[in-house]
N, C-alpha and C positions, 0 to 999 in steps of 0.2 A: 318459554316460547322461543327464543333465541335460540337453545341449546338445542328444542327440536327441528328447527328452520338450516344450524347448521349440518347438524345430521343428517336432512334431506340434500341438503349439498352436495356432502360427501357420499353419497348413497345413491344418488337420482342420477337419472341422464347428466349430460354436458350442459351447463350455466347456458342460456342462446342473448344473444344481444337486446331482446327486450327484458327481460331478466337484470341485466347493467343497467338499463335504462330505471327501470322502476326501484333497482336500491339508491341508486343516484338523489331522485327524486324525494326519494325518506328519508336519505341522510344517511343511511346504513354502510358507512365508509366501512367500518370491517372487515363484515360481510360480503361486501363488493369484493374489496383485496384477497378475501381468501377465496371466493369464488371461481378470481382470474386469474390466482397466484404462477398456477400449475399450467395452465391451457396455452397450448404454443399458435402463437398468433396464423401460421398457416395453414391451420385446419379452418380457417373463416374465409369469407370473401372481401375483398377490399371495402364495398361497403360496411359489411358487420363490422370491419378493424375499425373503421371510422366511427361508428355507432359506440362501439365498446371502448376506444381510446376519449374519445366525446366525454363518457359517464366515469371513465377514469378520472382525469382532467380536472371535471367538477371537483372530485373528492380534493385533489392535489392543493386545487387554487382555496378549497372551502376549511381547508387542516394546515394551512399553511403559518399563519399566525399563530396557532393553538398546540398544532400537534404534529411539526415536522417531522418527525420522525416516520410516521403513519403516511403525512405527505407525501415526503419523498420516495417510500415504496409505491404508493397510486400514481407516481408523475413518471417515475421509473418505470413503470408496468404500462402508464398510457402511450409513453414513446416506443415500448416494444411494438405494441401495436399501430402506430403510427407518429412518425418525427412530422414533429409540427413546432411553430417560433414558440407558440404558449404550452406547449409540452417540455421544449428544452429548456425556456424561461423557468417556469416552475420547480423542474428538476434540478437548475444551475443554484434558485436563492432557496431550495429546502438541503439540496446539502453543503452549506454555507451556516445554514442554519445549525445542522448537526456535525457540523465539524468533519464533514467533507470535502475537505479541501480537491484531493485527489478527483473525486466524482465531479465536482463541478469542474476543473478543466478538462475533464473529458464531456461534459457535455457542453461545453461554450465550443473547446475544439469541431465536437461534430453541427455546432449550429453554424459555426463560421465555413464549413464545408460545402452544408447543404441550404443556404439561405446566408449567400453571400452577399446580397444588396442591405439583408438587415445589419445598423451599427451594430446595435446592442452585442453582436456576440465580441465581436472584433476589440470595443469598449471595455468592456467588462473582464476579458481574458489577458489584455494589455494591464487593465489594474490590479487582475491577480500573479500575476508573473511581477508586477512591480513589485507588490509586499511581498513574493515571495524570493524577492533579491534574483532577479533573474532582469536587467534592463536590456538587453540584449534580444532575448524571446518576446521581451514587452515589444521594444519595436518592431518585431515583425507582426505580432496581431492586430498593434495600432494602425500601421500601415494598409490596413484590409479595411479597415472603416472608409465606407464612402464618404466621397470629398462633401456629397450633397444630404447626406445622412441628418437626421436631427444630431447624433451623437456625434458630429465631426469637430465643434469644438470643444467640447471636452477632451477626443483625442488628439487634439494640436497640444493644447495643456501637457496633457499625461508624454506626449511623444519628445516634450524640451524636456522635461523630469528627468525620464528615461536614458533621454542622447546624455543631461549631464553626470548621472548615474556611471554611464557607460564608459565617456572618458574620464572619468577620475578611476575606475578601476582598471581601463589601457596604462594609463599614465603609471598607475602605482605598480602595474607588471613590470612594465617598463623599465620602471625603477630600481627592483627588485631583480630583475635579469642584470640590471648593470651594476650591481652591489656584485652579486652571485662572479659574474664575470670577472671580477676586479679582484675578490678573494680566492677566485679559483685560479687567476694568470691566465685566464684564458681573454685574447684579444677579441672576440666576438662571438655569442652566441651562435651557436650552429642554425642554422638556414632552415631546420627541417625541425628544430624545437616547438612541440605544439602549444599552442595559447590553453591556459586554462579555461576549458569548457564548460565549467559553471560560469563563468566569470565571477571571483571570488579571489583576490587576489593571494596566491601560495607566499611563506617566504622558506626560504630552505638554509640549513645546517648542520653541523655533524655534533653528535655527543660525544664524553666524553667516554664514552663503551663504545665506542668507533661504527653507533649506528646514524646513519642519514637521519635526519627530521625535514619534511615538508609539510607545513601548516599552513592552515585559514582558519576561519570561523566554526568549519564543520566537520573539518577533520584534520588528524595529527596523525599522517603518516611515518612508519618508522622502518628501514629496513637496512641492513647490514650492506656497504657498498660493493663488495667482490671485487674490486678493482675495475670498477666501473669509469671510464675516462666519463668525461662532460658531456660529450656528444650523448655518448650512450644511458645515461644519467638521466637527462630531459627527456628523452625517449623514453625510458623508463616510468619515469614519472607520473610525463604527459599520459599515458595507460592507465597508472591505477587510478590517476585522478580521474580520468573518464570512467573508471567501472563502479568506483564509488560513488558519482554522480548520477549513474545508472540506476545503481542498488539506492539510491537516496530517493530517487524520481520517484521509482518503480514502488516503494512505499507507501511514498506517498499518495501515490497514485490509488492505492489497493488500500490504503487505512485512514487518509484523508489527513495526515499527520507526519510527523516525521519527526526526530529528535532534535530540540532546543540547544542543547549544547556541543560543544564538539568530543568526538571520539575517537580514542586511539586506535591504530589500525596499526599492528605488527607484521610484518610480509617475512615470511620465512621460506625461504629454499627447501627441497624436501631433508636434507643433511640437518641445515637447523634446529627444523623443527622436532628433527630426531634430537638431535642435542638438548636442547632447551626445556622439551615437553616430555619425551621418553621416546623407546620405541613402540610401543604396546599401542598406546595415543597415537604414533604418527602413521602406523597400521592401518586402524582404524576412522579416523576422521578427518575430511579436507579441512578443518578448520572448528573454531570455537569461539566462545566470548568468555572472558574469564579475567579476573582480576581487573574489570573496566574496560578492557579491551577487545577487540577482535582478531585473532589471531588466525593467519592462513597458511594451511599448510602449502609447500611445493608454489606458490608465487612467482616462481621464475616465466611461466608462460602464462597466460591469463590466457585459459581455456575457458569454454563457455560451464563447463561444472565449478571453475571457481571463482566466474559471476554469479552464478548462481549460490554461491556457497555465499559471498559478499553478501548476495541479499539473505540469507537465512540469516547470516549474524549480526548486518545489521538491527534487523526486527528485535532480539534481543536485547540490542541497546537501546533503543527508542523504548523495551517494555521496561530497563533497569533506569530510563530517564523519568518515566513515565509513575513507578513507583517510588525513585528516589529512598529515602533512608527508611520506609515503613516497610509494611510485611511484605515479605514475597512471595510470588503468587503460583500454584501449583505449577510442577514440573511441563505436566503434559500440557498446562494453558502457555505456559512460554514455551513451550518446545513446538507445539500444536499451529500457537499463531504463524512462528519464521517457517514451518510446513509448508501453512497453506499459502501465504505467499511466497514464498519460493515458486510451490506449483505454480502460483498466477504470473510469475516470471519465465519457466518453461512452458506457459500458454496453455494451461487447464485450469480449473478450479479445484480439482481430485489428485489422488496418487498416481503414477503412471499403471496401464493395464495388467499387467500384472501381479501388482501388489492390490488390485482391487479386486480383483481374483480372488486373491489370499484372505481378505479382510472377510468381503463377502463369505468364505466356506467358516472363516472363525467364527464368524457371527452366526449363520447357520447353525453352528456347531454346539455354540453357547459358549466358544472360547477368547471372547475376544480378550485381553488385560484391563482388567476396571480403573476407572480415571484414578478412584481413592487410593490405589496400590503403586499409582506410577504418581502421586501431591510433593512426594519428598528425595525420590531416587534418579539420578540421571539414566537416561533413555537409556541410555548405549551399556549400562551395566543388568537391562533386562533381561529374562532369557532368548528372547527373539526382537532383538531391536528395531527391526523393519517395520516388526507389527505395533510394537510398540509407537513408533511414531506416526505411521500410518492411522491408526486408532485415535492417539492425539490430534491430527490435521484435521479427521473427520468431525471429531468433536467443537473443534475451533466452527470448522463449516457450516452446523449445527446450529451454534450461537449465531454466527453472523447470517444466517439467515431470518432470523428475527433480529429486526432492527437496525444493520449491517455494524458498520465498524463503531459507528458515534456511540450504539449502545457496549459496545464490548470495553471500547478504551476507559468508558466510565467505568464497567468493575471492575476495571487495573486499577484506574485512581482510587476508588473507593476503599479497594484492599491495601494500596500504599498507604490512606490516608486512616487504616488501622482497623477496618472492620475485617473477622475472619471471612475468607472465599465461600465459607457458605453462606455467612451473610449476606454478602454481596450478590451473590447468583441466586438467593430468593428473592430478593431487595428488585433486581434489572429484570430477572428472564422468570420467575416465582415458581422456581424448579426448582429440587436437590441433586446434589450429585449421583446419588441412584435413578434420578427419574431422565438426566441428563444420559448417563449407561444406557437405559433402558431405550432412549430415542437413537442415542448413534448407532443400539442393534437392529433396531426395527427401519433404519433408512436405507443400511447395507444388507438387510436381509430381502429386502425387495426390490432393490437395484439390480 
């Protein structure tokens, strides 16, 4: 009955709003979801949206204990169709639930936007910037809570936390500038020396292979000084710290996660990295992740491709944090993931127009590179490595369309924690990797 019921779905006219209503009504979460997966909320009238965000909702509030995952796509799909408190509410504690970190500040940010009289958003997004070592951003959302709010004192509580949070990491900058200064003979820090932008307090040194070290918690940056005076140095700095807290966010934002430990970051000049890695390598790739690290090529100016490069290698280490000493997990899946978020960093979801172009006539064609042939080979030694990775991204996109991130980071752990990748990928999504081929051809073939 089911399997005929979805068939008519997929085969009949457009799902119409009493349609939502009456699976609501039976309980038919699913069915609902796959109903409204696809259907772009402006082909309705403002009423229908409300009707069909309505019978979303139910599902979200009714799966929320049981079966977040399910939830959070119906609470997700009811705000597309209409932002409402108890649409973002439900959306912000199902992905919390599944280890959405990222997803839920984006949606408390956009509650505390659009329904700025309610605490709850202002509350809530203050306590998650707390745990997530951010007291700085905390005070400014706690600050948005009204004075007259139910949640206002909770956020006077959260807002002393936060201020004491705050000055002991001034303090310890502070600190660390006048150590830096004292070893370096320099009489005072330069005037134009930017604050650490995470707020995470750095402390800096030189090895002895005469490279810089700047550390914190979350990163150990390292890069060779060129004769860099002090001024020029903090300025220096102050940059990558900002684009690795970028690439950190942006993660996090997009996998609802980010790496537990801290990672070394090697910044090479393009000369360097010719030295270091080869030429053939420094031809070819702005950067890599290799021996625990993240290495970038050409670092000397931090253009927008090598933030973007930042975030493709970060995602790498969060997947090598992520697995830890167990199995590693196919090429294209780690190659596939730092893809697609990258793209969500250059502001799509996809490869840029061109390369989808390309994918699309492979697919077409029956040419694309099957996931099984890229499990164990680095991308870049394929015979067309564009497609290759391209095919990887799409495939990641695939997966994270079921589930989104919470279900994918599970079969990384899963395969760390020693089950092989096909087990894991029947286990989460109850595909094979032929059946997984067979879907990233049939997406791009009718795209």
């Amino acid at each position: 009955m089911r399997a005929l019921f979805l068939s008519a779905l997929l085969s009949a006219a457009p799902p119409t709003p009493t349609q939502a209503q009456k699976l609501a009504a039976q309980g038919n979460w699913d069915e609902l979801y796959l109903a409204w997966a696809a259907v772009k909320p402006k082909t309705h009238s403002p009423a229908e949206r409300r009707t069909i965000a309505t019978a979303l909702l139910q599902g979200c509030e009714a799966l929320a204990g049981s079966d977040a995952v399910m939830a959070y796509a119906l609470g997700e799909r009811a705000v597309n169709f209409l932002e409402t408190v108890r649409g973002l509410r439900c959306v912000t504690r199902t992905a919390l639930a599944t280890d959405q970190r990222g997803a839920a500040e984006e949606a408390l940010r956009q509650g505390l936007e659009s329904f700025p009289k309610q605490g709850y958003f202002g509350l809530e997004l203050g306590r998650l910037l707390l745990e997530d070592k951010d007291p700085e951003g905390a005070l400014a959302a706690l600050r948005r809570v009204p004075s007259r709010a139910p949640e206002a004192p909770q956020a006077r509580a959260l807002m002393q936390k936060a201020l004491a949070l705050a000055n002991e990491e001034n303090a310890a900058r502070a600190q660390l500038l006048a150590i830096e200064r004292r070893f370096s003979g320099e009489a005072e820090a330069p005037r134009s020396s930017p604050a650490s932008p995470s707020g995470l307090a750095f402390g800096s040194s030189v090895g002895a292979d005469g490279m810089r070290t700047r550390a914190n918690s979350r990163f150990i940056v390292k890069y060779f000084n060129n004769a860099r005076d002090f001024g020029q140095r903090a300025e220096y700095e102050g940059r990558i710290v900002a684009a690795l807290d970028e690439a950190r966010n942006h993660t996090h934002q997009v996998l609802g996660e980010a790496r537990e430990t801290p990672v070394d970051v090697v910044l090479y000049t393009r000369e360097e990295f010719r030295t270091h890695q080869g030429a053939a390598l420094a031809r070819a790739v702005a950067g890599l992740y290799s021996a625990g690290a993240i290495r970038i090529n050409d670092a000397a100016e931090l253009t927008p491709q090598t933030k973007a490069t930042l975030v493709h290698e970060y995602v790498h280490a969060v997947v090598d944090d992520l697995v830890g000493a167990g199995n590693p997990v196919p090429v294209w899946l780690n190659e596939g993931l730092a893809e697609y978020v990258e793209w969500r960093y250059l502001g799509s979801d996809k490869p840029p127009y061109s390369l989808v172009n390309r994918l699309r006539g492979a697919a077409q064609a029956g040419q694309l590179p099957s996931l099984s042939r890229m499990a164990g080979e680095s991308l870049i030694q394929q015979g067309d490595p564009a497609l290759a990775y391209g095919t990887s991204g799409m495939a990641v996109r695939e997966l994270l369309s079921q589930g989104g991130p919470g279900r994918l980071l599970g079969l990384i752990r899963q395969v760390g924690q020693g089950a092989t990748f096909e087990e894991a990928l029947q286990h989460q999504y109850g595909r094979s990797v032929t059946q997984l081929d067979e879907a990233v051809k049939a997406a791009l073939s009718r795209r």
